[in-house]
C-alpha angles and dihedrals in degrees: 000000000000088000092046094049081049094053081053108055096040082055093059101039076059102044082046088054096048099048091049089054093050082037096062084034090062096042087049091047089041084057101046092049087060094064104030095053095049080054093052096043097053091047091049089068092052102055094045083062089043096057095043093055083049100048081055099053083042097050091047101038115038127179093000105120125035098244086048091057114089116233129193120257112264115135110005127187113220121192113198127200126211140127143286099219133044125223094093098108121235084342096117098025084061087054093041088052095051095043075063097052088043095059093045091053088045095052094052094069115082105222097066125109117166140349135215131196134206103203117211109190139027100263094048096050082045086049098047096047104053095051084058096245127147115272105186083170145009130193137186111257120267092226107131113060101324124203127212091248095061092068087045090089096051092043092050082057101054092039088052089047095051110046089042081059097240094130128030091202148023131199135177116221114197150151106263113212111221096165150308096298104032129039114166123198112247143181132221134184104233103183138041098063094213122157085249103045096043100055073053087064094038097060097046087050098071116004119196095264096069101031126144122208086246092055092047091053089055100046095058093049110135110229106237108227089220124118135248138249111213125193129213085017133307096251097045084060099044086045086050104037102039094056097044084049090050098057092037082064103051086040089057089048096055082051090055098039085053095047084048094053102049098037088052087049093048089049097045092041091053093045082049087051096051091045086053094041082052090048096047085045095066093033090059089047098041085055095047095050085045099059088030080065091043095055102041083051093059085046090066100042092051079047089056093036085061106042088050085048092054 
């Protein structure tokens, strides 16, 4: 019974340490979400308006410039976003699942030939590589506070790739927030800039379940067939504007991506501590039912001593 009582108690000063270390976990990760998804909300506005200004320049001016031409899908560049740590529940296994779903979509048509990746994070390079796919590049995740110059590497890379015409096309897959509780795994096609694609973008940016009025607005604004005047000419702005949208993009993604990781490792790190709190919970009464029997067991045999005795 002793060493019982023993087993017990060591149980619960480890199940105690445990739950103050998720514990601090959930309270660290509260406080980054906080700050990652106002980030990603703000951001959110002005790429809708971004887009829109965009979907404008693409419906009156087709095929004018090269990113605005569409272009079949041969050799596509894909950067995925994920973390470096674990602890973030089903976060990376969702993204995983859909990459999946992704290369299998891409491999049906029949003008693909090969796909690359660019991994930031850990657990998507780990990932990548053991399903024995490219990886021309790999990154550390842009998880805590990240600034617009930190995408500005990976975004060279697809622009330079692109307009070399290594790649026909070029695509972000992330982890969307939608809020505390939900975040869903989504593509979107980042170049070429083409009228059907980017309604494409458009759409992914901002879905009907987070959508502001502002967004909704946006998003029923009808495209004028006029044309545009361009100073100082039509190509010097292109030239200026598609790349400064582009990285604006991947840059919106890294905030999402961010907002989606703490808030799935707040939410992981509170469901450990109240399954520590409900363990705790039957140890301690285990142990107080088990010396509850052990003394009421020398009760007795003092009991019994007694009455011999008498």
């Amino acid at each position: 019974m002793a060493r019982s009582l023993r087993d017990l108690r060591r149980k619960m000063k480890a199940i105690k340490s445990t739950r103050q270390v998720t514990k601090a976990m959930e309270l660290v990760s509260a406080s980054k979400m906080r700050r990652a998804v106002q980030n990603a909300q703000l951001l959110r506005r002005y790429a809708l308006t971004a887009w829109a200004i965009l979907q404008k320049l693409a419906a009156a001016h087709r095929g004018t410039h090269p990113w605005l031409q569409p272009r079949p899908v041969k050799k596509v560049l894909a950067i995925v976003f994920t973390s470096d740590r674990g602890l973030c529940g089903s976060l990376n296994t969702q993204l995983f699942r859909a990459l999946n779903q992704y290369i299998g979509g891409l491999k049906k048509i029949s003008t693909f030939e090969k796909v690359d990746f660019v991994a930031v994070g850990r657990k998507g390079q780990q990932f990548l590589a053991r399903t024995g796919q490219n990886v021309v590049a790999a990154f550390p995740a842009l998880s805590n506070h990240p600034k617009f110059r930190d995408v500005l590497p990976m975004t060279r890379m697809a622009l330079d790739g692109f307009a070399k015409g290594d790649y026909d096309h070029v695509v972000i897959l992330y982890t969307d927030f939608i809020s505390a509780l939900l975040q869903e795994p989504g593509a979107k096609v980042l170049l070429p800039f083409s009228e059907p694609e980017l309604k494409k973008m458009i759409d992914g940016l901002s879905p009907d379940r987070h959508q502001t009025k502002e967004a909704q607005e946006a998003m029923k604004y009808e495209v004028p067939a006029s044309e545009y005047v361009f100073e100082p000419s039509e190509e010097d702005v292109l030239n200026r504007i598609l790349p400064q949208l582009t990285e604006m993009q991947v840059y919106q993604a890294v905030l999402e991506s961010a907002a989606s990781e703490h808030s799935a490792r707040m939410v992981a790190m509170r469901s450990a501590s109240d399954n520590a709190s409900d363990i705790l919970y039957d140890l301690t009464l285990s142990y107080n039912q088990t010396r509850q029997g052990n003394i009421t067991a020398e009760l007795a045999e003092l009991s019994a001593s007694k009455a011999a005795l008498d």
